[in-house]
C-alpha positions in Angstrom: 83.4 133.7 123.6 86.0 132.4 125.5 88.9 135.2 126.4 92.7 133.8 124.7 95.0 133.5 127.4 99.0 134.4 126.6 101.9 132.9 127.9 102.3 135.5 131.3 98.3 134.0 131.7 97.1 137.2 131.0 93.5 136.8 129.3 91.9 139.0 126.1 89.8 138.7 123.3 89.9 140.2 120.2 87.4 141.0 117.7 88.0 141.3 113.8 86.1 143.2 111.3 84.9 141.5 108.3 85.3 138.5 106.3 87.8 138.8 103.6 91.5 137.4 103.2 93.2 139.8 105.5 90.6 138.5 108.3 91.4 135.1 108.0 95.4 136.1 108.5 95.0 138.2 111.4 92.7 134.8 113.0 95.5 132.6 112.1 97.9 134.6 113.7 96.3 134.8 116.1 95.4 130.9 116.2 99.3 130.3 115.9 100.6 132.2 118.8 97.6 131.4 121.5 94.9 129.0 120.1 91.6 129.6 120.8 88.5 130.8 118.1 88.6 134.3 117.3 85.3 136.3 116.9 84.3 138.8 114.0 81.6 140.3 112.5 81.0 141.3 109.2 77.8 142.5 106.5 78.7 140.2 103.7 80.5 136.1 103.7 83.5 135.8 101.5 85.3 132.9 100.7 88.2 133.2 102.9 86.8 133.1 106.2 84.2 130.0 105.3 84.1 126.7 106.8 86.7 128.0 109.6 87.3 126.5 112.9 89.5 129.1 113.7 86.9 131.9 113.5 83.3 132.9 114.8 81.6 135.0 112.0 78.5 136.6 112.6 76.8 138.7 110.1 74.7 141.8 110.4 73.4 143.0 107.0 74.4 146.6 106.2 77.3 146.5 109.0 80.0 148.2 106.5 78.0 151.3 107.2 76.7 153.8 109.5 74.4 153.8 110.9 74.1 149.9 110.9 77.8 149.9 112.2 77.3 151.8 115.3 74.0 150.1 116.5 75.1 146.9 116.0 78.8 147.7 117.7 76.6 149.3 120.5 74.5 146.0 120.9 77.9 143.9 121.0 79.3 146.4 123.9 76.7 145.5 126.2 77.3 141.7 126.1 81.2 143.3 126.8 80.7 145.6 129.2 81.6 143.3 132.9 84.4 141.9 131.1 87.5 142.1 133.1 89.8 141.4 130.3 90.9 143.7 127.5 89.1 143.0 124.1 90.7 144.2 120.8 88.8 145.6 118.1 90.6 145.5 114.4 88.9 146.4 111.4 90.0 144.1 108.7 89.5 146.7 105.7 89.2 150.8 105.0 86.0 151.0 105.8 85.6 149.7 108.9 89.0 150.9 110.1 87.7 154.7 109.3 84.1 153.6 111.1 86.5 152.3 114.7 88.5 155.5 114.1 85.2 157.9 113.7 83.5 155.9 117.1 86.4 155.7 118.6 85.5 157.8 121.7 82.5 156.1 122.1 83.7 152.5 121.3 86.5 152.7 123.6 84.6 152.6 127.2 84.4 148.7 126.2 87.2 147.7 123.2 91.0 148.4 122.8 90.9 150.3 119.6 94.5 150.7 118.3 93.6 153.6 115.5 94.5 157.3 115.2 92.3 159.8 116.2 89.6 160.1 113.2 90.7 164.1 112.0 94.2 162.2 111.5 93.2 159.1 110.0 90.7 161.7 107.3 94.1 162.8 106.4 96.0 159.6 105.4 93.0 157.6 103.9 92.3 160.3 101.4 95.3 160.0 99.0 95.2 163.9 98.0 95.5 164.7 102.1 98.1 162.2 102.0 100.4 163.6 99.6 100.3 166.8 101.5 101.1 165.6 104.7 103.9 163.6 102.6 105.4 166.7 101.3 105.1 168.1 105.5 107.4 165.1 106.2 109.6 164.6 103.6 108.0 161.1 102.1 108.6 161.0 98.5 105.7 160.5 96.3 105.0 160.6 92.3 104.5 164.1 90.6 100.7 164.3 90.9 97.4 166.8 89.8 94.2 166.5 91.1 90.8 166.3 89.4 87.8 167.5 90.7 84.0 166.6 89.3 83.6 170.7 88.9 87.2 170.2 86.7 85.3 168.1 85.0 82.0 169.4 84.8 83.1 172.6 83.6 86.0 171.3 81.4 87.9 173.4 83.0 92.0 172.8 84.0 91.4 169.1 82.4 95.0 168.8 80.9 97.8 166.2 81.2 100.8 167.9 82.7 103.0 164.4 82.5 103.9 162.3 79.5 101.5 159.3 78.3 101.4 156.8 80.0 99.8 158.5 83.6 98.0 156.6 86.5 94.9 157.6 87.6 93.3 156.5 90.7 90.6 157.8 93.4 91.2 159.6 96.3 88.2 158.3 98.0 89.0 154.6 98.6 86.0 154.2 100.8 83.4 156.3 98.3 85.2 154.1 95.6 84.3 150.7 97.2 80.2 152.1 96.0 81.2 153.0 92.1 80.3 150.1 89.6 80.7 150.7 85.7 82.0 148.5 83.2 85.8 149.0 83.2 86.3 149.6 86.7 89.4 149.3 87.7 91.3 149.7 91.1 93.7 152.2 89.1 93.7 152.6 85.8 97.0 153.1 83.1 96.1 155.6 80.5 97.6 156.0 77.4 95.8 159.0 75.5 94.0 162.1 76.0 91.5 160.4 74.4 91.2 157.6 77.0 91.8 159.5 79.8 88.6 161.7 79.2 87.0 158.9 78.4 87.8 157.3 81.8 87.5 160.3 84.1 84.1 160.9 82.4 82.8 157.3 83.4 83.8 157.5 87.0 81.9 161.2 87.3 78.8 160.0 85.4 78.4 157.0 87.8 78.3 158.8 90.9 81.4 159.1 92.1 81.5 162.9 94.1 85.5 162.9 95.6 88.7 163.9 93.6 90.6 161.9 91.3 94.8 161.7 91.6 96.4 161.9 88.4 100.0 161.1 88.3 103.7 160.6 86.5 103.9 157.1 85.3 106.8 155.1 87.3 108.3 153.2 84.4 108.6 149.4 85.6 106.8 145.9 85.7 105.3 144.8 88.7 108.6 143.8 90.4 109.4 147.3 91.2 106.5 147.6 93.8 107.7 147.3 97.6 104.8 147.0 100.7 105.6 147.7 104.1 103.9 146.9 107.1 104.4 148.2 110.7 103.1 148.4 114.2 103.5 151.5 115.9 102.3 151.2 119.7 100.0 153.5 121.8 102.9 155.4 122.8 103.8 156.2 118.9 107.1 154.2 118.9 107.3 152.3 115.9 108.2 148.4 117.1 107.9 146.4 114.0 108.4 146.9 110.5 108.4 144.4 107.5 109.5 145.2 103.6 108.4 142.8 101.2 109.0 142.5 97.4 105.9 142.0 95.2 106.4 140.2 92.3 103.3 139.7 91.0 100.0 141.5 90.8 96.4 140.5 90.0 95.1 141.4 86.8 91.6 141.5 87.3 90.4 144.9 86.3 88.4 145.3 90.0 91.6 143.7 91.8 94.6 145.6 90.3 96.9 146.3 92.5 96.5 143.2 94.7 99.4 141.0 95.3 99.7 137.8 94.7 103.4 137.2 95.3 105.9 138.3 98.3 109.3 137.9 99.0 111.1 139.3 101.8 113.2 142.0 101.7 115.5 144.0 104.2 116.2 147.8 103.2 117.2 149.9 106.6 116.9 153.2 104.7 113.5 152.3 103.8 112.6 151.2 107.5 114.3 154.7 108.8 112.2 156.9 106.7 108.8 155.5 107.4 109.7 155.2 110.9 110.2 158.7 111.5 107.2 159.5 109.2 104.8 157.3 111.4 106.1 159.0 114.6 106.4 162.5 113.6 103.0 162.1 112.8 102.7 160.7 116.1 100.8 157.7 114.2 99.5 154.5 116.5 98.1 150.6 115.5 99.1 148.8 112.1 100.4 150.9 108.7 100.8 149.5 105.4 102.1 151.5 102.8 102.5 150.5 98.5 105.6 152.0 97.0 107.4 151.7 94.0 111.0 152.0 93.0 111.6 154.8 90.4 114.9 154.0 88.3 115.2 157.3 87.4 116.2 158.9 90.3 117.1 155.6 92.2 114.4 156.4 95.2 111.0 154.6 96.4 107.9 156.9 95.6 105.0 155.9 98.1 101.5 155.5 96.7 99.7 155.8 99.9 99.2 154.7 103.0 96.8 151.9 104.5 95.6 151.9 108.3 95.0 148.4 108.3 96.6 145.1 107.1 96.6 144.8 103.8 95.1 141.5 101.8 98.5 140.0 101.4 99.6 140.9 104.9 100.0 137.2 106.3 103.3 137.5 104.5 104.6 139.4 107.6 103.5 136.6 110.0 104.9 133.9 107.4 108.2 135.4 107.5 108.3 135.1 112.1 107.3 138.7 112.9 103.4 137.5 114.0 101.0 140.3 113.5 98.7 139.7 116.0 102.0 139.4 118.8 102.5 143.2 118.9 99.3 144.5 119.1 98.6 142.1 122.5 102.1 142.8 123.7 101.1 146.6 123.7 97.5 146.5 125.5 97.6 143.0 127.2 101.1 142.0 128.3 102.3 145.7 128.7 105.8 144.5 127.5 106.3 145.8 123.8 107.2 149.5 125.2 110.9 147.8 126.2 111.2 146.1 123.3 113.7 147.7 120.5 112.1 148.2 117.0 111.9 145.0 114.4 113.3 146.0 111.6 112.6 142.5 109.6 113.8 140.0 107.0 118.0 140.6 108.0 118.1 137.3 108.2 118.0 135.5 104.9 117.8 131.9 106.4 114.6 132.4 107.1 113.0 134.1 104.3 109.7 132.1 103.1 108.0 133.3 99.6 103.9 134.4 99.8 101.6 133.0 97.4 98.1 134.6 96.6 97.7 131.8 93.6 98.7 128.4 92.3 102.8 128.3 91.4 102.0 127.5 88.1 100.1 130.7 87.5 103.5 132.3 89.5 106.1 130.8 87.7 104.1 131.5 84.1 103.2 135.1 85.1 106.4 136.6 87.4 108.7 138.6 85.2 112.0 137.0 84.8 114.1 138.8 87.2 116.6 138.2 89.9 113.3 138.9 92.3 111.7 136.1 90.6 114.9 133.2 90.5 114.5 134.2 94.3 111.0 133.0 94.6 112.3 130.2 92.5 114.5 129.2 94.8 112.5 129.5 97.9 110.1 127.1 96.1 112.2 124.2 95.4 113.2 124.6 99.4 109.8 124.4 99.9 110.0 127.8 101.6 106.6 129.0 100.7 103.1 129.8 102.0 99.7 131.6 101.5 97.3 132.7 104.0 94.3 130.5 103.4 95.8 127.1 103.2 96.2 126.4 106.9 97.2 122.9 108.3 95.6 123.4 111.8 92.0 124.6 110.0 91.5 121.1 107.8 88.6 120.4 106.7 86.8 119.2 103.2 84.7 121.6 102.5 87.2 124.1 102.9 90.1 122.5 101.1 87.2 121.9 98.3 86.5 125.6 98.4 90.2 127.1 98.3 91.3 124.7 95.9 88.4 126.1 93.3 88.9 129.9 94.2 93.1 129.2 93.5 92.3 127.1 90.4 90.4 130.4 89.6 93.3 132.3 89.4 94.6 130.2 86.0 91.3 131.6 83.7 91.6 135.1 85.0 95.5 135.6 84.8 95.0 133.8 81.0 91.9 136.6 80.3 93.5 139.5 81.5 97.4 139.3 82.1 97.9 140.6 78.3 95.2 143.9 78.6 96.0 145.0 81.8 99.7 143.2 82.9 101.2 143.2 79.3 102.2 146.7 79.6 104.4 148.7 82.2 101.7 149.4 85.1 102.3 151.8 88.1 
């Protein structure tokens, strides 16, 4: 691959992991601030990153895993290791964010890896570890119980402590990514005992081994969710962080929780806590964190945190704070350690509205709200964007592609808005 060059002529190249949404939006930010193909590797193809000029992909079968991950990665250091400039490694998902983190001593003799040591990232990723290191730092969070597969097993300490409805989800993201049963769901709403053992004994029957987070129902549609994504830099100074505004959420049972609709949204209170959360905790690379605004005590309970991108991420980049900038301004330029923090979207004039699907399916689906007559708005400015539809990365078959997987979007919002969107969820 030919190294990226920035604008002080400094040369790097950086590698992405995987193949999915947030992958393509890291390589077009990328693409928009220096040019150039970006290379990633990946086990599986999806949709997003086909028919690409604007990115290399390379697939090694089994690569989401050890100890596939680590041969291959060794393989791809030794065509790596006389370069002179530095080459960035980002894993595009949980998974292979955890795998950088767990090689990380090894890996970084050749790459820049900007991830947490791995003991620290084993703490975050699991949502049960999270909560307690929440609690340590004063990070507000729903009232929660964990369940256990002995809990289970041994129907043993298997009560609701919180009124119906209650939220359940795994701690285990990663493990989770391996469970398949009919009815699998991201998260799941439950509305009786009845369902909820129901539900908890499907997910231990079909292999799943971690804990299971059972928690206090914030009352609310999906417009009361908030994401937040930041770059802390090698030094653990926070430098960037963006709040945006979901207003919509997919409804497909294996993609709840997905957005599908961002606008920008400034909230200094917001930015000040997580700040000194992520450097207390003497944090380092990209954070995304999923909250939700809880009406009854007027404060923002966070769900967890991601150390990655998230899917919807390009939002960020939409809105002029570029992902991919602070992150080679840290290990390439050397210049972000000067820079004050980014504490985005102040500026109103240039808020731009993120789409994950067609408008129609927005403007049929969003709740009516003063969120949504915002979105509106931005629309008829033509002040909107998604990740995937990229001017500079035209081609047929791609256009063809996108335009089919969007058009999807009208069927599966029509089958399963009302079951799992028609009630409060969150």
């Amino acid at each position: 691959m030919i190294p990226i060059e920035t604008e002080s002529g400094k040369k790097f190249t950086p590698i992405l992991l995987g193949s999915d949404m947030n992958v393509y939006g890291m390589a077009r930010a990328f693409h928009e601030l220096y040019g150039g193909t970006v290379k990633a590797y990946a086990d599986i193809q999806l949709a997003p990153t086909r028919y690409t000029k604007i990115l290399d992909l390379t697939l090694h079968q089994g690569f989401s895993e050890d100890p596939v991950f680590i041969e291959k990665m060794r393989e791809i250091a030794k065509s790596y290791q006389n370069h002179d400039e530095p080459v960035i490694l980002i894993g595009c998902g949980d998974g292979y964010a955890e795998l950088i983190s767990k090689h990380k001593e090894e890996l970084s003799k050749t790459f820049v890896c900007p991830y947490v040591d791995y003991d620290l990232l084993k703490s975050l990723n699991n949502k049960e570890s999270f909560y307690h290191v929440a609690d340590e730092h004063g990070l507000p969070h729903p009232l929660t119980k964990i369940i256990t597969k002995d809990m289970y097993e041994n129907n043993k300490d298997m009560d609701v402590p919180f009124d119906f409805p209650v939220a359940l989800k795994p701690a285990n993201s990663v493990e989770w990514l391996d469970i398949h049963f009919e009815g699998r769901k991201k998260a799941f709403t439950i509305h009786s005992k009845d369902e909820y053992m129901s539900i908890v004994g499907k997910i231990y029957d079909n292999g799943y081994k971690s804990d299971l987070i059972l928690q206090d129902f914030i009352p609310g549609d999906d417009s009361n969710m908030r994401v937040l994504n930041a770059y802390v830099d090698q030094d653990h100074h926070v430098k960037m962080m963006c709040l945006g505004h979901p207003i919509l959420e997919d409804p497909t049972p294996q993609s709840i929780g997905n957005y599908v609709a961002i606008i920008p949204e400034f909230n200094q209170d917001v930015y000040d806590r997580v700040q000194k959360f992520l450097e207390d905790i003497e944090f380092t690379g990209y954070a995304n964190f999923d909250m939700k605004y809880d009406s009854r005590d007027k404060t923002f309970k966070f769900f967890e945190i991601n150390l990655r991108q998230g899917r919807s991420s390009f939002f960020v980049t939409l809105n002029g704070y570029n992902l991919a900038k602070y992150v080679v301004e840290d290990y390439v330029d050397g210049s972000l350690e000067n820079e004050p923090t980014v504490y985005a979207n102040k500026n109103k004039a240039q808020h731009k509205l993120w789409l994950g699907v067609p408008v129609k399916v927005f403007k049929k689906y969003a709740a009516k709200n003063d969120a949504t007559d915002y979105a509106n708005e931005l629309i008829k400015q033509d002040r909107v964007g998604t990740t995937v539809f990229y001017d500079k990365d035209r081609s047929f078959r791609r256009w063809l592609l996108l335009t089919y997987m969007f058009h999807n979007y009208v069927k599966r919002f029509d089958k399963y808005f009302q079951e799992n969107k028609g009630r409060d969820f969150k």
